[in-house]
C-alpha positions as CSV (number, residue, x, y, z in Angstrom):
1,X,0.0,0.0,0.0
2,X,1.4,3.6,-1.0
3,X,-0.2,6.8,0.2
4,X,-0.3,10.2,-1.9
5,X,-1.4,13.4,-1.5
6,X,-3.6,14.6,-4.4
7,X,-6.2,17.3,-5.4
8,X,-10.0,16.6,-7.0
9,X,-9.4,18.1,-10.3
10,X,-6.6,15.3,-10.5
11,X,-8.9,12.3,-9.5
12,X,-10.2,12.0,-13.0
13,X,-6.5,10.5,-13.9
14,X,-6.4,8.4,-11.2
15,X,-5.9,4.6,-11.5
16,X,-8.9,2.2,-10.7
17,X,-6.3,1.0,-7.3
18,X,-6.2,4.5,-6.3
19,X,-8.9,5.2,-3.4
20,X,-9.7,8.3,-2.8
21,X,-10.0,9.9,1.2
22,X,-12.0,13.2,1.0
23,X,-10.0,15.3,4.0
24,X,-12.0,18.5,2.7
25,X,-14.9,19.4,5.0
26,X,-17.3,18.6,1.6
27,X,-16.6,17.7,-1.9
28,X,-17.1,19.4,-4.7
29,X,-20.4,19.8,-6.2
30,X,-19.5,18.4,-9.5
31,X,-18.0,15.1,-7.3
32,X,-21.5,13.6,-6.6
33,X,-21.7,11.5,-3.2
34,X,-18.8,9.9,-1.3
35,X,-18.5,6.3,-0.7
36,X,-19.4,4.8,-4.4
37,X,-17.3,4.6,-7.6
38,X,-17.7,6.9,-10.1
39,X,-17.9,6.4,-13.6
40,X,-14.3,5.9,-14.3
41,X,-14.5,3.2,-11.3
42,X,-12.6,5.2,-8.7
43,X,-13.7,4.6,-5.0
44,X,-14.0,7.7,-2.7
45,X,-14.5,7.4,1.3
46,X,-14.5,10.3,3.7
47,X,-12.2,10.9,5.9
48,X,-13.2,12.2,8.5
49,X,-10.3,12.2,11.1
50,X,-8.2,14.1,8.4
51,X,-11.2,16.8,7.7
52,X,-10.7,20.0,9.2
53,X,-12.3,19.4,12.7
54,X,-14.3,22.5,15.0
55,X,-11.3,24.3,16.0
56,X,-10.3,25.3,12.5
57,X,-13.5,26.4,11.7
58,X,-13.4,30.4,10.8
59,X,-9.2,30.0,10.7
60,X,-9.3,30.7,6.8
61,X,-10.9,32.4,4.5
62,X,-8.6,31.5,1.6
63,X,-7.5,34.9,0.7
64,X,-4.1,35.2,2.5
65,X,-2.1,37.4,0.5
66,X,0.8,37.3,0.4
67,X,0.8,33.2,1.4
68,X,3.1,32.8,4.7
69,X,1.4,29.3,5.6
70,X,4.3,29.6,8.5
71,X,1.9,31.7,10.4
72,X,-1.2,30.5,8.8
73,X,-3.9,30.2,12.5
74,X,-5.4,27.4,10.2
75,X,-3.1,25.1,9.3
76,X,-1.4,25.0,13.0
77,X,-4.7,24.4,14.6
78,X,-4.9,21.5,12.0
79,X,-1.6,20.6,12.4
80,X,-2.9,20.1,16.5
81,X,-5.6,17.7,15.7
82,X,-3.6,15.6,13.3
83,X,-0.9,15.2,15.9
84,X,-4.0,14.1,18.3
85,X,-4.7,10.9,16.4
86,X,-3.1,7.5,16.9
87,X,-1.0,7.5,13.9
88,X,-0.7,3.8,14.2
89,X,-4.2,3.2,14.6
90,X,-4.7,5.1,11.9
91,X,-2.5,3.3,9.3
92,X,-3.9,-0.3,10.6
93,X,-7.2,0.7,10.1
94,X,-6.0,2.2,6.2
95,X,-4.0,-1.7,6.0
96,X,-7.4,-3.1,6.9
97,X,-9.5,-1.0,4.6
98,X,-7.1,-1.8,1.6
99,X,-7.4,-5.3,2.0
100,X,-11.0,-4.9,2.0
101,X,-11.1,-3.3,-1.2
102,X,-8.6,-5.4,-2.8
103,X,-10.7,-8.4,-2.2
104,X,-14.2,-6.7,-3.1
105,X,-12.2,-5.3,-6.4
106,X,-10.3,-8.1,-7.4
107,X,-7.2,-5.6,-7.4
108,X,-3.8,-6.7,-6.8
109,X,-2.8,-4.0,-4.8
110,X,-5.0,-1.0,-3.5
111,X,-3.0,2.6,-2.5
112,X,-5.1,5.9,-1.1
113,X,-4.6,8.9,-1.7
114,X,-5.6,12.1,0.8
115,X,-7.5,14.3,-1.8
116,X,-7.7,18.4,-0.9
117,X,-9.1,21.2,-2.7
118,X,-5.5,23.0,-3.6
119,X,-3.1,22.0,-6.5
120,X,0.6,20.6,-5.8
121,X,2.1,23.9,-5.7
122,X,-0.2,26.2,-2.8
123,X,1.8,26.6,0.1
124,X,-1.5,27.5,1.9
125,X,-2.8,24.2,2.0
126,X,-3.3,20.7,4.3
127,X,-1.8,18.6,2.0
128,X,1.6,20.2,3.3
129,X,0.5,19.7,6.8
130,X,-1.1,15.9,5.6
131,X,2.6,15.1,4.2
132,X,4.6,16.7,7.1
133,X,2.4,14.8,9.6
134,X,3.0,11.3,7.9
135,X,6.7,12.5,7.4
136,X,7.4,13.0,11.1
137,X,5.6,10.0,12.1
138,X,7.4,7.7,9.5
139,X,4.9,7.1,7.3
140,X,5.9,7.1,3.4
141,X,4.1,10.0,1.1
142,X,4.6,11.7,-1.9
143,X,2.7,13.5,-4.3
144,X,0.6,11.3,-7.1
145,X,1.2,12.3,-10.6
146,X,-0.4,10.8,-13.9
């Protein structure tokens, strides 16, 4: 199992092994519900551990200009609840999940991806935070490209 960090108007390139874990407080519009495939066959599951939780709420508006995410209120207070969760828990329960799929599937191997709203190159954005977390708790991440 690999991890990535991605963005939604990527998933339409994704690979039919390539699950994606919503980590934005909603989807786009255009998305349609979570938890189905969609028509290209690409399974999507919230997640809601790595959705910004209550005490991020209000924190951005998007419209930081200039970017300094190094003092962005937002992404520390996110930064906070990420380091909250049992990192290892969390990865079991992503080993478990995987398997899962790759059984329902038939797919030889099944990797995630954490989806966000921003593309690769936004500072201002939780997919930094996403990869520093894994990063620092020795997790392997890297950025999915088609």
């Amino acid at each position: 199992m690999k991890l990535y960090t991605s963005y939604w108007a990527q998933v339409r390139n994704f690979p039919k092994n390539l699950v994606i874990l919503n980590t934005t407080v909603w989807p786009p519009k255009w998305y349609g519900p979570l938890g189905y495939k969609d028509k290209n066959g690409i399974i999507s599951i919230d997640c809601p551990p790595l959705k910004p939780g209550a005490s991020c709420a209000g924190l951005c508006n998007g419209k930081c200009s200039p970017k300094h995410p190094e003092n962005c209120a937002f992404l520390k207070e996110y930064r906070k609840q990420l380091d909250s969760i049992d990192i290892n828990n969390f990865i079991a329960k992503l080993f478990d999940l995987g398997y899962k799929i790759e059984k329902q599937e038939h797919l030889y191997t099944v990797n995630f991806a954490f989806v966000v709203f921003e593309k690769y190159d936004n500072p201002c954005s939780e997919r930094r935070v996403i990869q520093q977390w894994l990063k620092d708790n020795n997790v392997e991440v890297a950025e999915w490209h088609k």
